[in-house]
Backbone as ProteinMPNN parsed JSONL, in Angstrom:
{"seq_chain_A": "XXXXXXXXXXXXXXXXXXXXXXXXXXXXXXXXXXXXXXXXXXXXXXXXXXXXXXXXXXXXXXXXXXXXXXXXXXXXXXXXXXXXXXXXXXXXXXXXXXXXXXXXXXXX", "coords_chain_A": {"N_chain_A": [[-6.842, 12.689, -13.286], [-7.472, 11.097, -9.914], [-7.975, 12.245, -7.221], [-5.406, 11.977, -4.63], [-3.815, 10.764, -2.047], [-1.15, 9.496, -0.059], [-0.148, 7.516, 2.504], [1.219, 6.09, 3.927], [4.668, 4.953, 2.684], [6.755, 2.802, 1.452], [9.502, 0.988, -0.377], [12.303, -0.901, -1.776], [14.433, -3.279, -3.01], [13.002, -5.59, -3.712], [10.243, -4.356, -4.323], [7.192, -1.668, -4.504], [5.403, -0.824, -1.499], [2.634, 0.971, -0.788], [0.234, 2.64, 1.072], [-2.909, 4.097, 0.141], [-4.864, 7.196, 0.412], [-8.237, 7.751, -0.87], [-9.428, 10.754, -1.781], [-11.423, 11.512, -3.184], [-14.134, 10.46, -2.676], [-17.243, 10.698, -1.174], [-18.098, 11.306, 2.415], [-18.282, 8.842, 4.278], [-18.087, 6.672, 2.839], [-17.688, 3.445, 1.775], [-14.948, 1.919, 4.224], [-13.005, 0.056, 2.492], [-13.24, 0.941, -0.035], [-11.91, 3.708, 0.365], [-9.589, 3.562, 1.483], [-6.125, 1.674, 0.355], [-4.305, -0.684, 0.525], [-1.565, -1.035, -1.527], [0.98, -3.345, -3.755], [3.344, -3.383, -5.643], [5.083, -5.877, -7.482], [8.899, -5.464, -8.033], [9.794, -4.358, -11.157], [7.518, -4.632, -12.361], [4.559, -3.189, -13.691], [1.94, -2.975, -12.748], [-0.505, -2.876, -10.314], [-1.299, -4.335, -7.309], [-3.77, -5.047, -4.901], [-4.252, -5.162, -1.511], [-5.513, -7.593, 0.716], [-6.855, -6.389, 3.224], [-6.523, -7.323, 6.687], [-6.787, -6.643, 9.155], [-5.5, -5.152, 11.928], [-2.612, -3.636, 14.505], [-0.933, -0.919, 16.376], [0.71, -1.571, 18.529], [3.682, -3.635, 19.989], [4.835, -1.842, 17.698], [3.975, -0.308, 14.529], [1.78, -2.233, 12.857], [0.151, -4.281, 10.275], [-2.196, -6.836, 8.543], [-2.722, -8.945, 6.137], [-4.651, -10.686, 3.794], [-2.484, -11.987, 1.9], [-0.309, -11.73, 3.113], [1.8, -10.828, 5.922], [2.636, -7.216, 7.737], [5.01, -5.376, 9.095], [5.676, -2.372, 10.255], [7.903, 0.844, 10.697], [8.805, 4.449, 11.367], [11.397, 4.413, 9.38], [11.339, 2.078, 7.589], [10.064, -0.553, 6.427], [8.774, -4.423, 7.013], [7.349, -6.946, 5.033], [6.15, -9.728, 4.836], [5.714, -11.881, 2.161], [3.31, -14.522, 0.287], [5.391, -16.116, 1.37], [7.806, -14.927, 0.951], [10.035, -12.635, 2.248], [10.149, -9.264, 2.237], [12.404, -6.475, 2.652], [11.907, -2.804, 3.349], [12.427, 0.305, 2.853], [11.286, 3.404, 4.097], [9.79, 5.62, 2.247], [8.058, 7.132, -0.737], [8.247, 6.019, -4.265], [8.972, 8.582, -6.807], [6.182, 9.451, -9.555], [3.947, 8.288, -8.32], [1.61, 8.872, -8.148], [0.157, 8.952, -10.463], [0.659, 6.747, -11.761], [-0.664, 4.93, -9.82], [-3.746, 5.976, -9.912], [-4.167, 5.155, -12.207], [-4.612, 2.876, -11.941], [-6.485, 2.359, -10.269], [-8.971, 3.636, -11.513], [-8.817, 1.718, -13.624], [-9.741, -0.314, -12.207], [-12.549, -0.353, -12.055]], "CA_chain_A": [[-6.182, 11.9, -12.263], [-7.893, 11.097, -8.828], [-7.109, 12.683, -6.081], [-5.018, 10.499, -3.436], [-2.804, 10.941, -0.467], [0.104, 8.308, 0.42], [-0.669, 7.881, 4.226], [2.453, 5.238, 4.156], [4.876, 4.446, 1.181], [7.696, 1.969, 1.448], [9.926, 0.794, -1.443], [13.231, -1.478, -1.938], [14.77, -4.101, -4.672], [11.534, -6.512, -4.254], [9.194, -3.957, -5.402], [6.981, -0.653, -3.689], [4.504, -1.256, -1.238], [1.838, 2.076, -0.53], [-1.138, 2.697, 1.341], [-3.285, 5.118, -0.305], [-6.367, 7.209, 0.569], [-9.182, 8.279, -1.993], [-10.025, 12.314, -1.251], [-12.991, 11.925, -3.644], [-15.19, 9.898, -2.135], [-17.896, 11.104, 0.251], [-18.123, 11.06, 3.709], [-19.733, 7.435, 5.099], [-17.779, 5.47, 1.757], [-16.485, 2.005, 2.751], [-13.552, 2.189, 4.424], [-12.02, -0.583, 1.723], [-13.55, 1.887, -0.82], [-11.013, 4.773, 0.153], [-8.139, 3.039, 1.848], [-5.765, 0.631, -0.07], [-2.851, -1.077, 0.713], [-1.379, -1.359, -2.953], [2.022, -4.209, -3.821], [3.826, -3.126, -7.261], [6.469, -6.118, -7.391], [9.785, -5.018, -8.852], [9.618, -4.643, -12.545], [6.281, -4.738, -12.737], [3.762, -2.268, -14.321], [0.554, -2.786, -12.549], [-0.494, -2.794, -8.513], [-2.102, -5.541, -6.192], [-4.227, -4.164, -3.853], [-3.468, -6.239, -0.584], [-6.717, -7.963, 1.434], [-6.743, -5.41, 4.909], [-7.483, -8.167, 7.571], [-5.79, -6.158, 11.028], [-4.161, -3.653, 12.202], [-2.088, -3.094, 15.446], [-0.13, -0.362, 16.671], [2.035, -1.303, 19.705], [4.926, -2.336, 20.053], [5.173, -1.401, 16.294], [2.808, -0.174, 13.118], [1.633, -3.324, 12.178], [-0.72, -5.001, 9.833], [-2.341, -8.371, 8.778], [-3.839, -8.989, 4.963], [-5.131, -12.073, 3.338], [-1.83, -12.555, 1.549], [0.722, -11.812, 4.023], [1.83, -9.466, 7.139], [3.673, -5.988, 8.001], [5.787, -4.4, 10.321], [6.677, -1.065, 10.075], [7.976, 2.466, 11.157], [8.941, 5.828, 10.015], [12.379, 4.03, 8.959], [11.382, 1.204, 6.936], [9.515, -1.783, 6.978], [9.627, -5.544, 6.722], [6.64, -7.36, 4.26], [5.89, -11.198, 3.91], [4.069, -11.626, 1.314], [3.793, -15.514, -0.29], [6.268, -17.364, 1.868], [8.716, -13.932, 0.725], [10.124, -11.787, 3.137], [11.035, -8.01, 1.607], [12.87, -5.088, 3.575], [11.865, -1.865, 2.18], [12.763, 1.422, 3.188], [10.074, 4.128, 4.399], [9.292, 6.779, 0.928], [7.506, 6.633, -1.865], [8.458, 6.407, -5.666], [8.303, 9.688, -8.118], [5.357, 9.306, -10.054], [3.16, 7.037, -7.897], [-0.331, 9.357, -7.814], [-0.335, 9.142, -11.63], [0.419, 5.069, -11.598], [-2.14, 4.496, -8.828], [-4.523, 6.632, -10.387], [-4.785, 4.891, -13.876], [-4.598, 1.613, -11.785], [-7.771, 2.566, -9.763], [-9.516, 3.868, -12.6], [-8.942, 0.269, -14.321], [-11.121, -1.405, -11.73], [-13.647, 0.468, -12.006]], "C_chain_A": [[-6.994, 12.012, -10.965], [-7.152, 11.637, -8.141], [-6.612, 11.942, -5.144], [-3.867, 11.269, -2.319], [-2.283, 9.245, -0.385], [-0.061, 8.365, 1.975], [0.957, 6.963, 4.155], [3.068, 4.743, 2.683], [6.733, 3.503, 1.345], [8.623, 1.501, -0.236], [11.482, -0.21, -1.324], [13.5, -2.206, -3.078], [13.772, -4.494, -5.166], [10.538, -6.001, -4.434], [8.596, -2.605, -4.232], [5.453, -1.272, -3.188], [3.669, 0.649, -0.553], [0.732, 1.777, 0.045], [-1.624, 4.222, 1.076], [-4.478, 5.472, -0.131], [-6.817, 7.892, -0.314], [-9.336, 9.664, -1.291], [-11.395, 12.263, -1.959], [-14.204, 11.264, -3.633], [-16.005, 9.918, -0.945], [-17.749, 10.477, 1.305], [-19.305, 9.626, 4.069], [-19.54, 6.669, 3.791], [-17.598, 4.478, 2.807], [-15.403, 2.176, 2.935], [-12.545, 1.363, 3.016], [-12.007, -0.073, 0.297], [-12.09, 3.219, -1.085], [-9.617, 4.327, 0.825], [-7.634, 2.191, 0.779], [-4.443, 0.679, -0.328], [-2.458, -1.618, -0.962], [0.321, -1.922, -3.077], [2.277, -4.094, -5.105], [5.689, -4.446, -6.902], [7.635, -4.789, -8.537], [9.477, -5.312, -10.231], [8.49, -4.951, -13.177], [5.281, -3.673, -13.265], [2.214, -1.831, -13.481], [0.531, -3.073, -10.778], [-1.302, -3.961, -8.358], [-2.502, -5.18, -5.368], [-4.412, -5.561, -2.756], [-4.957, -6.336, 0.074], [-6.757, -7.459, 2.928], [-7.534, -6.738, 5.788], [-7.933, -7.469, 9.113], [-5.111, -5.469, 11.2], [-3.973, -3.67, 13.987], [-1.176, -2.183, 15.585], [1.072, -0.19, 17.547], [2.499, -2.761, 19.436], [5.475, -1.431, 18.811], [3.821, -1.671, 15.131], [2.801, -2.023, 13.324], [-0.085, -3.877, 11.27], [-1.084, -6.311, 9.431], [-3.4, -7.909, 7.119], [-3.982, -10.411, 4.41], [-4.139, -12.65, 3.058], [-0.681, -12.483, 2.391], [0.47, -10.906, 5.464], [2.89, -8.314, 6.983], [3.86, -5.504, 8.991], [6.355, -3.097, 9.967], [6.622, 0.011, 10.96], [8.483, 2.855, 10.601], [10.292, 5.551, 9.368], [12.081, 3.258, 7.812], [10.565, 0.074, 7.581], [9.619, -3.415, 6.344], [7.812, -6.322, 6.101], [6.914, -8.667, 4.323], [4.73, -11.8, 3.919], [4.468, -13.441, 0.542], [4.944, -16.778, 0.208], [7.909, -16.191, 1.526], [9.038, -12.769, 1.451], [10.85, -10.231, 2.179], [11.082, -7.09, 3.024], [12.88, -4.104, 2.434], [11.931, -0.761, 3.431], [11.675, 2.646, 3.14], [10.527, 5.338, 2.987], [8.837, 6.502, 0.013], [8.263, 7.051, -2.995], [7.791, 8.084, -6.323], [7.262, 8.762, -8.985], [4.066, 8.126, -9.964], [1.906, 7.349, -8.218], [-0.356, 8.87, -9.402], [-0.627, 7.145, -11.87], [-0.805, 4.323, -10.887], [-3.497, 4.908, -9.44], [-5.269, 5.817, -11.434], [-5.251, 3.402, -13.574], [-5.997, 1.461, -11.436], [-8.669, 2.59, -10.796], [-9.838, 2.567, -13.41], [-9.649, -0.511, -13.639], [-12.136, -1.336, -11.363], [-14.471, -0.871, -12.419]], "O_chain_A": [[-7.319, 13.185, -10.777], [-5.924, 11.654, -8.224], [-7.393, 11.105, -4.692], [-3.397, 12.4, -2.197], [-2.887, 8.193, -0.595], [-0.081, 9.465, 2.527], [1.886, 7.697, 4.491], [2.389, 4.292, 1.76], [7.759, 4.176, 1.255], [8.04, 1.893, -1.247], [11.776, -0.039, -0.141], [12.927, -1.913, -4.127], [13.342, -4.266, -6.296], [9.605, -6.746, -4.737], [9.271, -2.406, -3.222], [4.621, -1.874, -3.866], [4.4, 1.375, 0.12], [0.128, 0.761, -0.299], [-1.096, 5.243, 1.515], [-5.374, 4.651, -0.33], [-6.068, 8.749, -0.784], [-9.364, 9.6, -0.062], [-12.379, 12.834, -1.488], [-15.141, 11.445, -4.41], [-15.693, 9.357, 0.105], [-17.357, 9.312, 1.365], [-20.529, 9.504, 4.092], [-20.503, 6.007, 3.404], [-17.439, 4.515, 4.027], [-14.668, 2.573, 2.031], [-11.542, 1.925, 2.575], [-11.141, -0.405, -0.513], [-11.511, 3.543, -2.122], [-8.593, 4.939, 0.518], [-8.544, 1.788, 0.054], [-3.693, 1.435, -0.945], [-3.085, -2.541, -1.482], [1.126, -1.133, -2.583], [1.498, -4.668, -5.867], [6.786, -4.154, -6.426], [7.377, -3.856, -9.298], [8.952, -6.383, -10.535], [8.402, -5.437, -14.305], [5.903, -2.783, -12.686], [1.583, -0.777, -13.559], [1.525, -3.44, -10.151], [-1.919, -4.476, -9.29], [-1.633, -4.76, -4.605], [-4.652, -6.709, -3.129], [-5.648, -5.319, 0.035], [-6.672, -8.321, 3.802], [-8.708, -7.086, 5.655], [-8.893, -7.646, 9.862], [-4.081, -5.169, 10.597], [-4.964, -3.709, 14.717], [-0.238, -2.453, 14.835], [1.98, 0.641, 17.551], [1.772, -3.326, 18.618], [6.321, -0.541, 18.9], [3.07, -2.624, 14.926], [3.648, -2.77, 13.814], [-1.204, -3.77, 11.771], [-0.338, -7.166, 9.907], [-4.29, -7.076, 6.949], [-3.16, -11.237, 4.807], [-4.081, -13.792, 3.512], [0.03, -13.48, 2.27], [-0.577, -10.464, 5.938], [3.859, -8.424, 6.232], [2.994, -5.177, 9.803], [7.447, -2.922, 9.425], [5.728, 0.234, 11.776], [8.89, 2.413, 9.526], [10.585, 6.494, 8.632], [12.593, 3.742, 6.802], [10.409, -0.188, 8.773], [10.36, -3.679, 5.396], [6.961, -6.144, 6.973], [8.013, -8.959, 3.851], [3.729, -12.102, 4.569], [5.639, -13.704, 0.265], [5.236, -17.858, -0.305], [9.009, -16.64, 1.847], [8.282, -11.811, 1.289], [11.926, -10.273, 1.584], [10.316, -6.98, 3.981], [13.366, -4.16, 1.305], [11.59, -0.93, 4.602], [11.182, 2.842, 2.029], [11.673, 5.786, 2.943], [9.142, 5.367, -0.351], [8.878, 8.117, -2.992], [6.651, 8.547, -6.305], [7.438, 7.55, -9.111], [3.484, 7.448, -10.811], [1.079, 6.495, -8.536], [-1.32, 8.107, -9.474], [-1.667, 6.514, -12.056], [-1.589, 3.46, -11.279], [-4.376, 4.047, -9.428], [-6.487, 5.736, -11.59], [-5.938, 2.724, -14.338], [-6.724, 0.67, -12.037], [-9.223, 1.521, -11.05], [-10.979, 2.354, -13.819], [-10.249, -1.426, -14.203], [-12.706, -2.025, -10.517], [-15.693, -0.824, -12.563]]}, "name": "protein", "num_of_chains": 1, "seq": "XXXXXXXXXXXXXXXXXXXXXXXXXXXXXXXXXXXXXXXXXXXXXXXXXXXXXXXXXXXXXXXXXXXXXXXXXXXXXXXXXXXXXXXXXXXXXXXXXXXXXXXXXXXX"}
């Protein structure tokens, strides 16, 4: 299993959204190398790793990716993704490193 860290992990009905960093990749990788914002709809098996366009921090977390935008803080945050707005609640799922892991590994 890779090693990973959850820097942010959200979750609700419409599915879990994570940002996850690589530990085993040297110093001076690509950032899009060891970061990745990863979108598991509900009921789904496999991840979507989200297109990082932007990032702001004030007045609130926020980001910007190819397919949608995010707002969040340490409560919960709000995702639209597709023309689909989800509210998800700040924690991550049991057994995410192992899911992420095998997902990474697959796009090798």
């Amino acid at each position: 299993m890779l090693p990973l860290a959850c820097l942010y992990g959200f979750h609700g009905a419409g599915g879990t959204l994570l940002e996850v960093k690589r530990l085993d990749l040297p110093a001076g990788s690509a950032p899009d190398a060891v970061y990745h914002w990863l979108w598991q709809p509900a009921g789904s098996d496999g991840w979507q790793k989200l297109g990082f366009v932007a990032m702001a921090s004030e007045p609130q977390q926020y980001r910007r990716f190819a397919e949608g935008e995010l707002w969040f803080d340490a409560a919960g945050a709000r995702l639209q993704l597709g023309g689909q707005q989800q509210q998800l609640a700040a924690g991550s799922p049991d057994g995410w490193q192992a899911s992420v892991s095998a997902w990474l590994q697959a796009q090798r």
